[in-house]
N, C-alpha and C positions, 0 to 999 in steps of 0.2 A: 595237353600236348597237341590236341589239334579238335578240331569243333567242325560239326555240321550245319552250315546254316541254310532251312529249306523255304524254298518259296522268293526269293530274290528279287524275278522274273516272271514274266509269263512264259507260261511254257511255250517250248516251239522244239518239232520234231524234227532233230536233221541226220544227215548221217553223210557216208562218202560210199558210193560204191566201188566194191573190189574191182578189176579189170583182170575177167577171167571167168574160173567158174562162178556160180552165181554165188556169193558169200558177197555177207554185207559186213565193212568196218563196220563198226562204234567206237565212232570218238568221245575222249575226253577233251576239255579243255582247261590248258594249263597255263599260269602266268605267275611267276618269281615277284617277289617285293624284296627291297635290298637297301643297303649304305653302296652304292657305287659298286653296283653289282655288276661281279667280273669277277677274274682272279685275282686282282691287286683289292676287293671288297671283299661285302657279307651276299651270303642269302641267307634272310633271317625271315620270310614268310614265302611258302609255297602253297598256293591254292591250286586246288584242281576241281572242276565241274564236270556234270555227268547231263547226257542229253535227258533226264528229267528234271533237268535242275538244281541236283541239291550241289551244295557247292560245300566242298570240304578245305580249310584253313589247315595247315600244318605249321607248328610253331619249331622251324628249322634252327633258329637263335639259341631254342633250349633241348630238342632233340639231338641236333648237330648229327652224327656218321649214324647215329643208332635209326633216323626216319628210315633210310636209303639201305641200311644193312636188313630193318627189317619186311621190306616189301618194294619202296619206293624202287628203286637202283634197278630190281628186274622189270619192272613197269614201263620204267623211262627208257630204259634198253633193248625193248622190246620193238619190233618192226611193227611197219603199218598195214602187215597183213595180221596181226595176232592185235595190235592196238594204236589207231592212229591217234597221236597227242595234238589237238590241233591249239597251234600256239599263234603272236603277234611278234614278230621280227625277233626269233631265237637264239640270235647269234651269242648278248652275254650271260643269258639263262644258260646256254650248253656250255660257254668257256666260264663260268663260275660252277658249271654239277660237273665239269673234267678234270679241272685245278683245284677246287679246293675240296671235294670229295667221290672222285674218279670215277665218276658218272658218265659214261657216254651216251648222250641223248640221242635217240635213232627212232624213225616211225613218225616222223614230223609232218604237218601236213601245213604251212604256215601261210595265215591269212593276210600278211603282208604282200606278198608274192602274187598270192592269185589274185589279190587287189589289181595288180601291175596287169594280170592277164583279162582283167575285169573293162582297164582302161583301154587297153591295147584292142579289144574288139570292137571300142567305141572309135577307135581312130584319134585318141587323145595321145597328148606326151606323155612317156613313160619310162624317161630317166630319171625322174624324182620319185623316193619311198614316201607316202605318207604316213603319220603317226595314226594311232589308233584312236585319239582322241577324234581325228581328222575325220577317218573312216565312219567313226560311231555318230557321228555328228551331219555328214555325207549321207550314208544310207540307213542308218535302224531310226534317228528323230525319235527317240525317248524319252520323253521329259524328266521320267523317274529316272532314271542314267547321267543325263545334264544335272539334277541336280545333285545324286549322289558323288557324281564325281567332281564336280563343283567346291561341295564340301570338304574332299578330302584333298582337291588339289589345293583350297586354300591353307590345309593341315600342314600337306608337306611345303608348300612353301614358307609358313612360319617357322617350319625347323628346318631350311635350309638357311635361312636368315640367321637364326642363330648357332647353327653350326650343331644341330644336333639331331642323333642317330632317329628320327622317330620310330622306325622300322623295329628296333631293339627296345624299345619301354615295354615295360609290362605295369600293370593291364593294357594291351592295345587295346585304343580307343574306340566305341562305336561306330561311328563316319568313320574309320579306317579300315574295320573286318566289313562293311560294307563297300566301300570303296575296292577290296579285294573279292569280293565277290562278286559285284554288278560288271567288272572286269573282263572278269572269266568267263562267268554263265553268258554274259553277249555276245562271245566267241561264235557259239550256236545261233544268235540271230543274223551275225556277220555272213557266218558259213550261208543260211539258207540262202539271203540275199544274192550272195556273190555267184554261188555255183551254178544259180540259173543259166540253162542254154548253153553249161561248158561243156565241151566234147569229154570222151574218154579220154583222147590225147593229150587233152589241152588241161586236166587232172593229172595224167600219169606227168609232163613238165614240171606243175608246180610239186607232184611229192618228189621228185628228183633233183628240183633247183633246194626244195626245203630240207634234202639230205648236206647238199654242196652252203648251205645257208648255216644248217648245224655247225657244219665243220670249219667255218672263215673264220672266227676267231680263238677257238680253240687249238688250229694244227700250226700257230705261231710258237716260237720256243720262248721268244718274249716279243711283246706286240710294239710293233711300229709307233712313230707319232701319231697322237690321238685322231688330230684333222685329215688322214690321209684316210681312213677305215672308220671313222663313226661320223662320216655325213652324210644329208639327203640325198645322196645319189645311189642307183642301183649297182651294185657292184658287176663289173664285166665278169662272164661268164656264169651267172645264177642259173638264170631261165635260158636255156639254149635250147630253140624253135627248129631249128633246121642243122644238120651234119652235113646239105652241100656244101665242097671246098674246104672241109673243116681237116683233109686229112693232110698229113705232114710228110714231106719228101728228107730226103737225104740231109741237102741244103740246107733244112729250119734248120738257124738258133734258136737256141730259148734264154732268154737274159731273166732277171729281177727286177722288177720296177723298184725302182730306188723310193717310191712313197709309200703303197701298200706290200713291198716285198714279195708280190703275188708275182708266179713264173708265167712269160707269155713267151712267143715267139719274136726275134729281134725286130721285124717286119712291123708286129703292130703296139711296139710302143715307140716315143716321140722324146725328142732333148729335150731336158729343164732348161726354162729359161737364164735360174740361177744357179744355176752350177756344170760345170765342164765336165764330161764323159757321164752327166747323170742321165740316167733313162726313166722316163715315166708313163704308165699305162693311160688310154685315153681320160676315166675316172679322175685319178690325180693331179693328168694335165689341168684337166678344171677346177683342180681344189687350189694347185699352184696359181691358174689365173684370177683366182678369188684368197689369194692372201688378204687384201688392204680391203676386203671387202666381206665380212662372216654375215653381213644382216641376215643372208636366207637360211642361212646353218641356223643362227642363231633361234631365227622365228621358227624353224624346222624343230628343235629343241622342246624350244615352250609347247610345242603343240602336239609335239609325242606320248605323252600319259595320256 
């Protein structure tokens, strides 16, 4: 029902400091394998890593409610002063442990995000997410990694080809509990990398955009068009740097952006070009300008495992 596999990696000691008295997180690192994992999917593999490495597989396909009723569910629910999760762009990992076993993931610390604040002290663009494949490939240069994951991207793209669930075979295949493991435990070289020279503050943003990150696709009653919410852009409001002018007078409306349904003030979002009294947030403005146009979604896609 679930396997320990040790040694994956070289080891690498990292951790996150508290902000406060002196207490130190210890993180794990967690990442979902799935059929179209969300709520309308499965999770049918949940690996979790520990900063020595060993990286634990859980076989969620054949435990289903019984992993999370017996341990998991208070672990993942847990804040990030009792246990930071540090995860890779959380959003349908938390809306598939909300919807289809009522998990509310909280204590996120997500390395997507501090990527963003990674770039953003280089003075580079930082309205595009990149995938993890991007990152891995960017900063850790592992060859053992390149090719583990090499392997199993070719796995799952032969069963996306043919239209089948790989995630749900049993026996998973070798190149695939490695492929889920090399994953995970990188998490920790990503972290060490990343968090070099970050301030306290610029920590205490990302575990607070990684709260507002948790919660974007899980607090929809049902989720929007797919292209308005799962493309390479940073969604408005994650990471929020600064609270001057941020506060709200009598005046503000607050409308719905007709693409991502996310509430702003009427001020800052802008008319659809196609459609009359539609309102849409600066984000979706650009996904709308990019109808006749998905290549960067697209390439954004391929390059997110």
């Amino acid at each position: 029902d679930y396997r320990c596999l040790r040694g994956s990696l070289s080891s690498h000691d990292s951790g996150v400091r508290h902000h406060g008295p002196s207490k130190e997180r210890i993180p794990h690192g967690w990442y979902g394998r799935w059929w179209n994992l969300s709520r309308e999917g499965t999770l049918d593999i949940l690996s979790i890593a520990t900063r020595h490495q060993d990286v634990y597989l859980f076989d969620i396909a054949k435990l289903g409610a019984l992993a999370f009723d017996s341990g998991l569910k208070r672990l993942l629910e847990s804040d990030s002063d009792t246990k930071t999760k540090l995860m890779y762009d959380c959003r349908n990992d938390s809306d598939a442990l909300m919807h289809l076993y009522d998990v509310k993931l909280a204590g996120v610390l997500d390395l997507q995000l501090l990527e963003i604040i990674h770039r953003r002290n280089k003075n580079q663009r930082i309205e595009f997410l990149r995938g993890l494949k991007k990152c891995l490939d960017t900063y850790v240069h592992d060859q053992e990694i390149e090719v583990i994951k090499r392997k199993g991207v070719e796995e799952i793209g032969d069963g996306k080809k043919k239209g089948v669930n790989i995630w749900a075979a049993r026996p998973l295949s070798a190149d695939l509990k490695e492929y889920c493991a090399v994953d995970t435990a990188a998490l920790f070289s990503l972290l060490k990398l990343l968090k070099k020279r970050k301030t306290d503050l610029e920590i205490s943003i990302v575990l607070e955009g990684s709260e507002r990150f948790a919660d974007y696709f899980r607090s929809y009653e049902s989720l929007p068009m797919k292209e308005f919410i799962w493309n390479p852009f940073l969604p408005l409001k994650i990471l929020i740097f600064s609270t001057a002018g941020s506060s709200s007078t009598a005046g503000d409306k607050s409308e719905k952006c007709q693409g991502c349904r996310k509430e702003f003030k009427k001020t800052e979002l802008k008319v659809a070009a196609l459609a009359d009294q539609a309102w849409l947030c600066g984000v979706c403005k650009k996904i709308e300008g990019r109808a006749k146009d998905m290549l960067a979604v697209t390439r954004w896609l391929n390059n997110s495992e």
